[in-house]
C-alpha positions as CSV (number, residue, x, y, z in Angstrom):
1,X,155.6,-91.8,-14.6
2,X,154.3,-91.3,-11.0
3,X,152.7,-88.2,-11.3
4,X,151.1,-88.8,-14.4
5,X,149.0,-91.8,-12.3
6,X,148.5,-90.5,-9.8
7,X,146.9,-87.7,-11.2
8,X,145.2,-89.7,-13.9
9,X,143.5,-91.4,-11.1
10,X,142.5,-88.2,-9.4
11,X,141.0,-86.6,-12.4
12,X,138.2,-89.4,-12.0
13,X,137.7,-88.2,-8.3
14,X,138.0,-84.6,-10.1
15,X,134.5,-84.7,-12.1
16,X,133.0,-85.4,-8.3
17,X,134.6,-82.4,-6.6
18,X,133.8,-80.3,-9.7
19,X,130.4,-80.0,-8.5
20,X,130.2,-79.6,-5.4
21,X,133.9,-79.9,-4.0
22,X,133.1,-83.6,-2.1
23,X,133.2,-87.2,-3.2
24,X,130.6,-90.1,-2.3
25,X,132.6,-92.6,0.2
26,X,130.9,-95.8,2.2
27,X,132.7,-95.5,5.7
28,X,133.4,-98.6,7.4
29,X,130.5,-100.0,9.3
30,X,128.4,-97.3,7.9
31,X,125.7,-97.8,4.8
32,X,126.8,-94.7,2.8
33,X,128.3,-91.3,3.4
34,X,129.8,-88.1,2.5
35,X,133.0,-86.5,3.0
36,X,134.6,-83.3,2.2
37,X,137.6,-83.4,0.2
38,X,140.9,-83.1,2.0
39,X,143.3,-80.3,0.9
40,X,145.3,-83.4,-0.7
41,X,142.9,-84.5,-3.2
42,X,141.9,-80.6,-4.6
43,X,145.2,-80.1,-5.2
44,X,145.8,-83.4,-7.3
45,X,142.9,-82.4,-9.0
46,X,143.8,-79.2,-9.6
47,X,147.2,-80.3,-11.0
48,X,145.1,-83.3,-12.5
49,X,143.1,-80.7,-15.0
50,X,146.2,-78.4,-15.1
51,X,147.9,-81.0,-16.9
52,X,144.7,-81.6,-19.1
53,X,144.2,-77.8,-20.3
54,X,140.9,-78.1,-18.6
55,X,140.7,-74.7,-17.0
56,X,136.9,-75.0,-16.6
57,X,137.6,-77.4,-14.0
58,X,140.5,-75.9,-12.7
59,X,138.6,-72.4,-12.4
60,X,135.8,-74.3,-10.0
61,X,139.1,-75.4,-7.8
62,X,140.4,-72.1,-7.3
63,X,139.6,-69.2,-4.4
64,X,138.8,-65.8,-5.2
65,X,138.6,-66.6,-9.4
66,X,140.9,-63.8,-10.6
67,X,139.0,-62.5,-13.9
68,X,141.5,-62.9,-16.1
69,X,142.8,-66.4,-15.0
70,X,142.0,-68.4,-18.2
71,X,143.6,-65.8,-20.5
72,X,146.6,-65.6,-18.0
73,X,147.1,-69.4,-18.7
74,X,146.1,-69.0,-22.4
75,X,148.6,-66.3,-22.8
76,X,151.5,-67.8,-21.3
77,X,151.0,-71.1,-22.9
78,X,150.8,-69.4,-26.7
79,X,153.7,-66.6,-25.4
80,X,156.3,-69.5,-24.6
81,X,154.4,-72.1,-27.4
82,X,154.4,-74.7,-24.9
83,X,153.3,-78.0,-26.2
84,X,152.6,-80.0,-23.3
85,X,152.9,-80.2,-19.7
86,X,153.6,-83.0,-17.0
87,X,153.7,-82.5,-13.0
88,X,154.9,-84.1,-10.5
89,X,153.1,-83.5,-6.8
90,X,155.6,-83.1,-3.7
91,X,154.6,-84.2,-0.2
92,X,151.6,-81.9,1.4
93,X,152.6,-79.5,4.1
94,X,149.6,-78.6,6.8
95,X,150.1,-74.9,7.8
96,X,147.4,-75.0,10.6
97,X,143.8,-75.9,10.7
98,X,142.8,-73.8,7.2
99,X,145.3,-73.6,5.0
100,X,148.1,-76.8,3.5
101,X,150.9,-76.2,0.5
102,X,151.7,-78.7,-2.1
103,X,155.7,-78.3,-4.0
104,X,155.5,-79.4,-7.1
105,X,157.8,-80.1,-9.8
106,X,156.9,-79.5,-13.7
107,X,158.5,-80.0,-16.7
108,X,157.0,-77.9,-19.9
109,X,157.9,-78.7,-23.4
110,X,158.4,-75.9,-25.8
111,X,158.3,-76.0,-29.5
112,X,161.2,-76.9,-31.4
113,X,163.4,-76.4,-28.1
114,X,162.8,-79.3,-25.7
115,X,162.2,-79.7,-21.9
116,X,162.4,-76.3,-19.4
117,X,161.8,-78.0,-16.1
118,X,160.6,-75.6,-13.2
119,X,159.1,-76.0,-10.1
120,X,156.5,-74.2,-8.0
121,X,154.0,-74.3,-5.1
122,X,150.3,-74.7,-4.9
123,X,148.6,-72.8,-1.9
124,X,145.1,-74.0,-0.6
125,X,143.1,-72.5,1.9
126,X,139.8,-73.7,3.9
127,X,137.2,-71.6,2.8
128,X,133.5,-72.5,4.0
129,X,134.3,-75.7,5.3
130,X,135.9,-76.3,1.5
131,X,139.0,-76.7,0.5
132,X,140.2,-74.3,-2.6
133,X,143.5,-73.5,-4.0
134,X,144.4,-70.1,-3.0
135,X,146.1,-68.9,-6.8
136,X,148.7,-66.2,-7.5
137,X,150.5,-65.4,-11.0
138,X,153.7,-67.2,-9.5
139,X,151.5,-70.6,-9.4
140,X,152.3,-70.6,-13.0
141,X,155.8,-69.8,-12.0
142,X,157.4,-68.3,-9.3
143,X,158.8,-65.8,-12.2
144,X,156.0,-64.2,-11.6
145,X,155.9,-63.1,-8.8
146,X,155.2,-59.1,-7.9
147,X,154.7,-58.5,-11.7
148,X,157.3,-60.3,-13.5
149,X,157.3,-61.8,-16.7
150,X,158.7,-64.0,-19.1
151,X,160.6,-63.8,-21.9
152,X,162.7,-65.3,-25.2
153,X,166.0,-63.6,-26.0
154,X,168.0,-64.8,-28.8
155,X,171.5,-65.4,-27.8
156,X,174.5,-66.6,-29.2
157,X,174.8,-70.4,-27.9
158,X,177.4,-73.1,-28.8
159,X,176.5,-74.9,-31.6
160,X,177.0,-78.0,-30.1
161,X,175.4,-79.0,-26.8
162,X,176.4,-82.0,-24.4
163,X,173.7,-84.4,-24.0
164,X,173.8,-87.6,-21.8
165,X,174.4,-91.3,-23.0
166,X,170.5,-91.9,-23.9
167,X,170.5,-88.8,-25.7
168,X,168.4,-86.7,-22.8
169,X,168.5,-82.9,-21.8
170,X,170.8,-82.8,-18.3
171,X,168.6,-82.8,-15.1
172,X,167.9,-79.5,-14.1
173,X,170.5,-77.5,-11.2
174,X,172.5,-81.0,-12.2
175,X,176.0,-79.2,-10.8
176,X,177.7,-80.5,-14.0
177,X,177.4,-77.4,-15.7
178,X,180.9,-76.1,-15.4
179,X,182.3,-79.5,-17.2
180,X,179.1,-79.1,-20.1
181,X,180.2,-76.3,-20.8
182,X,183.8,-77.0,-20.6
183,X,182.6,-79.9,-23.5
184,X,181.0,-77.7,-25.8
185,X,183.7,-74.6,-25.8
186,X,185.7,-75.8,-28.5
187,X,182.4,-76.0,-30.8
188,X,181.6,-72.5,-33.3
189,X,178.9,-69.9,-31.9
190,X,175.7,-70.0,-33.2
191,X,173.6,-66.9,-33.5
192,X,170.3,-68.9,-33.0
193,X,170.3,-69.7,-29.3
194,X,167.4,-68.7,-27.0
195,X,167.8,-67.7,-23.4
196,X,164.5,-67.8,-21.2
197,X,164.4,-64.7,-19.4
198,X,162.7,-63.9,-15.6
199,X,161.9,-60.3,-15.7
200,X,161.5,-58.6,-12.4
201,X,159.2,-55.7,-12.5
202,X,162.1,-52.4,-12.2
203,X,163.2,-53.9,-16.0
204,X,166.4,-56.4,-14.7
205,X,166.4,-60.0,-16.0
206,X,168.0,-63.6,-14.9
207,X,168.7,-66.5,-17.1
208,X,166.2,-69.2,-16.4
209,X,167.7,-71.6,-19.2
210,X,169.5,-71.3,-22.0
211,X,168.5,-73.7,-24.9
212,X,170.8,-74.1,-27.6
213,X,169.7,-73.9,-31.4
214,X,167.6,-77.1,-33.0
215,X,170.0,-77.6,-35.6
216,X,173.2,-77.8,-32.8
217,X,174.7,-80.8,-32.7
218,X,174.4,-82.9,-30.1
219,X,177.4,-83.7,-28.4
220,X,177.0,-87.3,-26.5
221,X,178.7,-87.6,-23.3
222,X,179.5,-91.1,-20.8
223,X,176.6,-89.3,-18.5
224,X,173.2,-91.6,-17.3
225,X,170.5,-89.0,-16.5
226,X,169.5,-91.0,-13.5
227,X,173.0,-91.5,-11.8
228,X,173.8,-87.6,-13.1
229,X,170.1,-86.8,-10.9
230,X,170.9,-88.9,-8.1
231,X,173.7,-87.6,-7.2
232,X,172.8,-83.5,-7.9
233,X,169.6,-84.6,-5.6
234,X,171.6,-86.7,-2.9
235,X,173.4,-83.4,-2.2
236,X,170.1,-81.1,-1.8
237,X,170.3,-79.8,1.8
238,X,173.6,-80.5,2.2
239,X,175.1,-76.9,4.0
240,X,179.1,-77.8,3.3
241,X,180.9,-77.3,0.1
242,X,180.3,-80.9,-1.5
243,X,180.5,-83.2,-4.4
244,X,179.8,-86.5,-5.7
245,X,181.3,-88.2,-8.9
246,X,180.5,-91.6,-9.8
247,X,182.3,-93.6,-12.8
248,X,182.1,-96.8,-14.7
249,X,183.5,-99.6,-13.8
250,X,185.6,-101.6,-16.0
251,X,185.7,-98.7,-18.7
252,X,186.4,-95.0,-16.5
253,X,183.4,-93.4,-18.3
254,X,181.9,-90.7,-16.3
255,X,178.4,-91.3,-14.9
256,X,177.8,-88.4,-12.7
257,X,179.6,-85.2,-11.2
258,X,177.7,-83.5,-9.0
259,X,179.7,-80.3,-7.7
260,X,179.1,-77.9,-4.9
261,X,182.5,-77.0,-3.8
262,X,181.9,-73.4,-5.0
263,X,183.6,-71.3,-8.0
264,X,187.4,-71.9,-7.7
265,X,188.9,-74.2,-10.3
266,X,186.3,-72.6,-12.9
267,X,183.8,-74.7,-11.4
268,X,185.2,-77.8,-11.8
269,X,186.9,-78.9,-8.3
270,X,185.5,-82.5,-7.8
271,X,188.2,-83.0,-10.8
272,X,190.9,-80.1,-10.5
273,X,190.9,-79.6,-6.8
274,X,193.3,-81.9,-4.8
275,X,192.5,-83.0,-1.3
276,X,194.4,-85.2,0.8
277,X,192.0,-88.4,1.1
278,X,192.3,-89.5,4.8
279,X,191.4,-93.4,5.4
280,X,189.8,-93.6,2.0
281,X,193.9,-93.8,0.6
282,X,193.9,-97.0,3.0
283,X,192.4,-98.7,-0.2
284,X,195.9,-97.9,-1.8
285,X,197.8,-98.6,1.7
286,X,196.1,-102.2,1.9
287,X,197.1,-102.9,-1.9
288,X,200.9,-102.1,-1.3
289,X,200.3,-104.5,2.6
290,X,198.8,-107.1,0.6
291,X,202.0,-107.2,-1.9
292,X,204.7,-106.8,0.7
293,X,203.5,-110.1,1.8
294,X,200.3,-109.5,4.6
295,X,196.9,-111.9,4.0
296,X,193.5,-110.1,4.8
297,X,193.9,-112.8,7.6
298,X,197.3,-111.6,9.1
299,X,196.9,-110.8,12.8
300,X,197.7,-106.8,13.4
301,X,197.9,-104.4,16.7
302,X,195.7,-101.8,16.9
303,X,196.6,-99.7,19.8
304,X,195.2,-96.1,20.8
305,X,198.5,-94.6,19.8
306,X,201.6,-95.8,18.0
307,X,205.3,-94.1,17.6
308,X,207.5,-95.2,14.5
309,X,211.3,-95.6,15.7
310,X,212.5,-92.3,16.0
311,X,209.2,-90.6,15.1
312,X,206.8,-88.5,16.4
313,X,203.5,-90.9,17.9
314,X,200.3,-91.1,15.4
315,X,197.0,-91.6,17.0
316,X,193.3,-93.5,16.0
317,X,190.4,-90.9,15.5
318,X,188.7,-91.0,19.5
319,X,191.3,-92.9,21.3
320,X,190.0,-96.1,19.5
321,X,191.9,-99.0,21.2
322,X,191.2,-102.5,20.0
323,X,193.0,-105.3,22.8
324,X,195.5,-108.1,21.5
325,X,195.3,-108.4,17.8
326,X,192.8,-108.3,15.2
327,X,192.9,-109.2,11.2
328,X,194.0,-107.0,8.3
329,X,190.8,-107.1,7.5
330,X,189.3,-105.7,10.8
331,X,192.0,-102.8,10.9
332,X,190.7,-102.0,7.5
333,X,187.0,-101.8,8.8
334,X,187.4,-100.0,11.8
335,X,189.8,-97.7,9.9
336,X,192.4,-98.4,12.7
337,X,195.4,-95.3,11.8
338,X,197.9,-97.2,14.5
339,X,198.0,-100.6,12.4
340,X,198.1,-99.2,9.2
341,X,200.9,-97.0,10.7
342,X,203.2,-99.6,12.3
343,X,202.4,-102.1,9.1
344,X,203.3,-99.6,6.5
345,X,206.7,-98.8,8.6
346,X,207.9,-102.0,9.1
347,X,206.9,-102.9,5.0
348,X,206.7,-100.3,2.6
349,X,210.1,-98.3,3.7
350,X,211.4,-99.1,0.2
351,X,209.0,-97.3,-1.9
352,X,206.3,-100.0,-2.4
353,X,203.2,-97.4,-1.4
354,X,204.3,-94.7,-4.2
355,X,203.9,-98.5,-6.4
356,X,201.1,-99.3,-5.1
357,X,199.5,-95.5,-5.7
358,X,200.8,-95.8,-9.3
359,X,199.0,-98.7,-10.1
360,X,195.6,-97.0,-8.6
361,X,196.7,-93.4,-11.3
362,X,198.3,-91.5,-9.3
363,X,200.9,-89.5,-10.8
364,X,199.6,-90.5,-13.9
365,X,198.0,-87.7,-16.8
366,X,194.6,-88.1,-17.3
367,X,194.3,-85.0,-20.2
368,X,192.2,-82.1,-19.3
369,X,191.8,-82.4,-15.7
370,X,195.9,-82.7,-14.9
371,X,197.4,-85.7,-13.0
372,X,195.7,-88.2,-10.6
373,X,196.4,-87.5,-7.4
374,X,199.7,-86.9,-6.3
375,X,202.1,-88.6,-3.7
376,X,205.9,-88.1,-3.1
377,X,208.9,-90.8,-2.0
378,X,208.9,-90.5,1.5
379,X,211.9,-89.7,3.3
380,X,211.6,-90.3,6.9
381,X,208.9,-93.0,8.7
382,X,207.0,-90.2,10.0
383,X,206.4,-88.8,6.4
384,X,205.6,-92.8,5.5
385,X,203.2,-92.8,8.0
386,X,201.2,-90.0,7.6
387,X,201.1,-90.7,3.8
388,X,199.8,-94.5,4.8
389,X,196.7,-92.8,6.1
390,X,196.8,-90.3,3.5
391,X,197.7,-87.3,4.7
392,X,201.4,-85.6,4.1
393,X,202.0,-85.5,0.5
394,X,199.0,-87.4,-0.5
395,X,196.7,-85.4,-2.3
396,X,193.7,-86.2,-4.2
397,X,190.2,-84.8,-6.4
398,X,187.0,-86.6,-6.0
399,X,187.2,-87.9,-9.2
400,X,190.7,-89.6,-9.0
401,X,189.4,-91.6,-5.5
402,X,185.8,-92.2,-7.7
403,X,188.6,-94.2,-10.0
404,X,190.2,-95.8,-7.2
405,X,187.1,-97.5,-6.3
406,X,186.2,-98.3,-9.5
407,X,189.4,-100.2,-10.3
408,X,188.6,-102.5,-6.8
409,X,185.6,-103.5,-8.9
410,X,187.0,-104.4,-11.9
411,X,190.2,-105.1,-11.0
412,X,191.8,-102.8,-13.4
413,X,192.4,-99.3,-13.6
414,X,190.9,-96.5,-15.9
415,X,191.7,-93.2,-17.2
416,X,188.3,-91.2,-17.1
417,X,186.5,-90.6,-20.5
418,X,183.5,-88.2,-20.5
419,X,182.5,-88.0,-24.4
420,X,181.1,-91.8,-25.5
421,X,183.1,-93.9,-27.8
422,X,186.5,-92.6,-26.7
423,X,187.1,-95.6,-23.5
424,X,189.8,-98.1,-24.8
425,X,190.6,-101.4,-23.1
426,X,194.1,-100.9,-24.1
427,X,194.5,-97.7,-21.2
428,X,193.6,-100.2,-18.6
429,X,195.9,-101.0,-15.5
430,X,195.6,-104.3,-14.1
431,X,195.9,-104.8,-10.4
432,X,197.1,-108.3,-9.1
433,X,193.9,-110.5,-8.7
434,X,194.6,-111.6,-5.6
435,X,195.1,-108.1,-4.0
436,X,192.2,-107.3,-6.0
437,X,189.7,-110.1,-4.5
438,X,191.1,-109.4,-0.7
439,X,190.1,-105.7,-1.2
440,X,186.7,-106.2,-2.3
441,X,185.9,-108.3,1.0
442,X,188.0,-105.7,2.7
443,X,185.7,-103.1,1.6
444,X,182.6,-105.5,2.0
445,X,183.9,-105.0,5.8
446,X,183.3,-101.5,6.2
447,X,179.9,-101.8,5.4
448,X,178.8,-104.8,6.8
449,X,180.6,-104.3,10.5
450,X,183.3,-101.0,10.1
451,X,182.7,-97.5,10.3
452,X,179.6,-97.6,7.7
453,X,177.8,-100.1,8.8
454,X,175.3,-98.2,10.7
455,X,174.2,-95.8,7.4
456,X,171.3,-97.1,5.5
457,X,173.4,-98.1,3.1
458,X,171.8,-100.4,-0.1
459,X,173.0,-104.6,0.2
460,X,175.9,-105.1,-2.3
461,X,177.4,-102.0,-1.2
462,X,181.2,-102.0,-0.8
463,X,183.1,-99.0,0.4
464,X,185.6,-97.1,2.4
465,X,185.4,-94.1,5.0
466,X,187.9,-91.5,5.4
467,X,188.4,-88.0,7.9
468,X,191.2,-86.1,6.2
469,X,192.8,-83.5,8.2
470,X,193.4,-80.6,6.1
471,X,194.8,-78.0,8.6
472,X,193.7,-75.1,10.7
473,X,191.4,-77.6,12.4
474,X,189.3,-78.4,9.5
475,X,188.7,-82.0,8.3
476,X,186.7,-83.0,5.5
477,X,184.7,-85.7,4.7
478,X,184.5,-88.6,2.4
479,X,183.6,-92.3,1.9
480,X,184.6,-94.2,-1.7
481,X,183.4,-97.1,-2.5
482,X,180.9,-99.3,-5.5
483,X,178.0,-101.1,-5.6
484,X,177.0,-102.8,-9.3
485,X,178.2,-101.0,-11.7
486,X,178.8,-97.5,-10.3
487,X,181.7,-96.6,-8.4
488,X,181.6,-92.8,-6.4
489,X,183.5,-90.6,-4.3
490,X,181.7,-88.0,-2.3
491,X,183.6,-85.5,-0.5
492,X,182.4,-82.7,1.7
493,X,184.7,-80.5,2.5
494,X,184.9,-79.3,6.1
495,X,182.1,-82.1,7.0
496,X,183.7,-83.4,9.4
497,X,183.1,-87.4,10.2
498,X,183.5,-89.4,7.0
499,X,181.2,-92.0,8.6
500,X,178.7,-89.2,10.1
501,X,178.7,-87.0,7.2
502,X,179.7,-88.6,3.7
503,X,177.8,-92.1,3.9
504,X,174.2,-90.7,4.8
505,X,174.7,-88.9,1.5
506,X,176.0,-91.6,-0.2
507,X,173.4,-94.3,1.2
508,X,170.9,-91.4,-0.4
509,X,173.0,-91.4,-3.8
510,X,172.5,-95.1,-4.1
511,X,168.9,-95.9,-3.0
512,X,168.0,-93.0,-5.8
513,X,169.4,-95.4,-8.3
């Protein structure tokens, strides 16, 4: 664990400051030397003997010693019987000349009732030409704050609670919650629950965690803690409505669903709320191209606009204009609208993209969460078109373009599971190889020279970027795609730029991996 080094190491440099707040150093050129400790280093130290229960040392660290400060750390420890402690320093913010904050995220284990993860900030000042942390109550945590407290309630709780595949508590502020929950409802209340409580001062309370009894059974889901915390922290800072679900490969377990799109849908909209996909459907509109009897090779117009016979003229996003011809493949990367307009016209006029959808689920029931994406037989080219680039009738969730992706990568496709042990080969959809190995280097494309190849995006990623339209101006954002063994969708609604908005957050969802 990083923090635990680190701060292992600085406990060393911690029985140096102890004394006198400096440690010996030999400056370059110099024989010997002395130099003050940096805000940087007290505060490691601090956290160094926080995590050791040494609150002798942590008392010579602190400003303005409140006098009750070891039985405010004594009390709170026995109150909550919390058995150990690990932190995890954040990056050092300078506030000026005299005074520096350090976030920090903790994770305290109580008896009998697992992990409560919090997080807080340590505040240290310059005093005397000596760096000292500046302490308050809500050190401990920011519960504290203007004489608050905390406290147990016993609640009733399910008697089963959702764990992830490795048997691990969910990451805290995960966004899964409203599909935990979901998991657990059919399970009989328990009387024996516990829900930690912030009291405020004027009596009212707030839920910090609710942990469910020690006897509950634990219910084990398809999640991985680390792709389920990648993708709640890739969308941290994000201001639009958002979400990211990542699946498995080869077997349509769940890996991740981190949702911000707000309350509607109970919570649950990256798998109940239907979106029309933009360029990301072109994954689906290639597939049906590649079967009416186009190569990834085959030479294609891409002009700024193009009019089906009789229709109404559809346009690339920005005018985009490419001269002559370019390949399949190209029109796929550059996400060019007007060639997979005119293709899909002249092609797919006798139903071969509704096919083509079917094979990738939509239409299909996948249980709880409803069908997978819908899409309706065209009955004009103007209708065809717009559905080619996924707009008209083309509607889709996060989850069900997650899958699409997914089935790219393994060549077949998979109905989502989210409790282990229930994925069957048998559900499996097999695409035609061929289409199959022509869409992986199409979506190689897209990263390596198309629309996301300027995003920091990790090698061996394979993806596709889409701008959905979705009326009164608005369009929202996404980009599909896999690399390894994860396939994702993340869609932010109202973001705009598929390429601008969607892969920065998806290049931060991978590297996090």
């Amino acid at each position: 664990m990083r923090s635990r080094a680190v701060l292992t190491l600085t406990s060393v440099v911690l029985t140096l400051i102890a004394a006198g707040l400096y440690v010996l150093v030999r400056p370059t050129g110099t024989e010997s030397g002395r130099t003050e400790a940096g805000p940087e280093e007290v505060a490691q130290a601090y956290l160094a003997a926080w995590e050791d229960s040494d609150i002798g040392a942590m008392s010579r660290l602190v400003a303005d010693l409140p006098a009750d400060f070891a039985e405010r750390h004594l009390a709170f420890s026995r109150d909550l019987d919390i058995e150990s402690l690990d932190l995890t320093p954040g990056t050092l913010k300078r506030q000026g000349e005299r005074a520096a904050e350090l976030p920090f995220q903790g994770v305290r284990r109580i008896k009998d009732l697992g992990a409560w993860p919090f997080s807080s900030t340590l505040r240290l000042i310059l005093r005397d030409g000596r760096w000292k942390v500046l302490w308050a109550p809500e050190t401990l945590h920011p519960a504290l704050k203007d004489g608050g407290r905390i406290q147990f309630r016993e609640v009733v709780a399910p008697a089963a609670e959702p764990v992830t595949r490795s048997g691990a508590r969910f990451p805290r502020d995960s966004g899964a919650e409203s599909y935990l929950g979901a998991l657990g409802a059919d399970s009989e209340p328990s009387d024996s629950g516990y829900a930690l409580e912030a009291v405020r001062a004027d009596g009212t309370a707030d839920a910090l965690m609710t942990f469910a009894p020690p006897s509950a059974e634990k219910i084990r889901t398809t999640f991985s803690r680390p792709v389920q915390a990648a993708a709640a922290r890739a969308l941290d800072g994000v201001g639009s409505p958002a979400a990211i679900v990542a699946v498995e490969p080869g077997t349509g377990e769940v890996l991740a669903v981190a949702d911000r799109l707000g309350g509607e849908l109970g919570g649950q909209s990256a798998f109940l709320g239907r979106y029309p996909p933009g360029s990301t459907f072109k994954v689906v509109t290639a597939a049906a191209l590649l079967a009416g009897g186009l190569t990834p090779d085959s030479r294609v117009s891409c002009p700024a606009t193009y009019t089906p016979p009789d229709g109404r003229p559809f346009h690339n996003a920005g005018g985009q204009a490419v001269p002559g011809t370019i390949t399949l493949t190209d029109a796929f990367a550059l996400s060019c609208n007007t060639a997979f307009v005119e293709q899909s016209v002249r092609l797919l006029s006798g139903g071969g993209l509704v096919k083509a959808a079917e094979l990738f689920g939509f239409g299909k029931s996948i249980g709880d969460q409803g069908s997978c994406g819908e899409i309706e037989p065209h009955g004009t080219a103007d209708e065809l078109a717009s559905d080619a680039i996924g707009q008209h009738s083309v509607l889709a969730s996060p989850l069900c373009m997650a899958l699409v992706a997914a089935a790219v990568q393994d060549g077949s496709w998979h109905r989502p599971v989210m409790v282990a042990g229930r994925a069957t080969r048998a559900e499996a959809v097999p695409l035609p190889q061929g289409t199959v190995t022509a869409l992986r280097a199409m979506m190689r494309a897209v990263v390596s020279s198309g629309t996301a190849s300027s995003a920091d995006l990790p090698p061996g990623t394979a993806g596709k970027t889409g701008t959905a339209q979705a009326g009164d101006g608005e369009e929202h954002a996404w980009f599909v795609g896999y690399r390894g063994k994860v396939a994702f969708a993340v869609f932010v609604k109202g973001g705009g730029s598929g390429a601008k908005t969607a892969v920065p957050i998806a290049a931060r969802f991978l590297r996090a991996l």
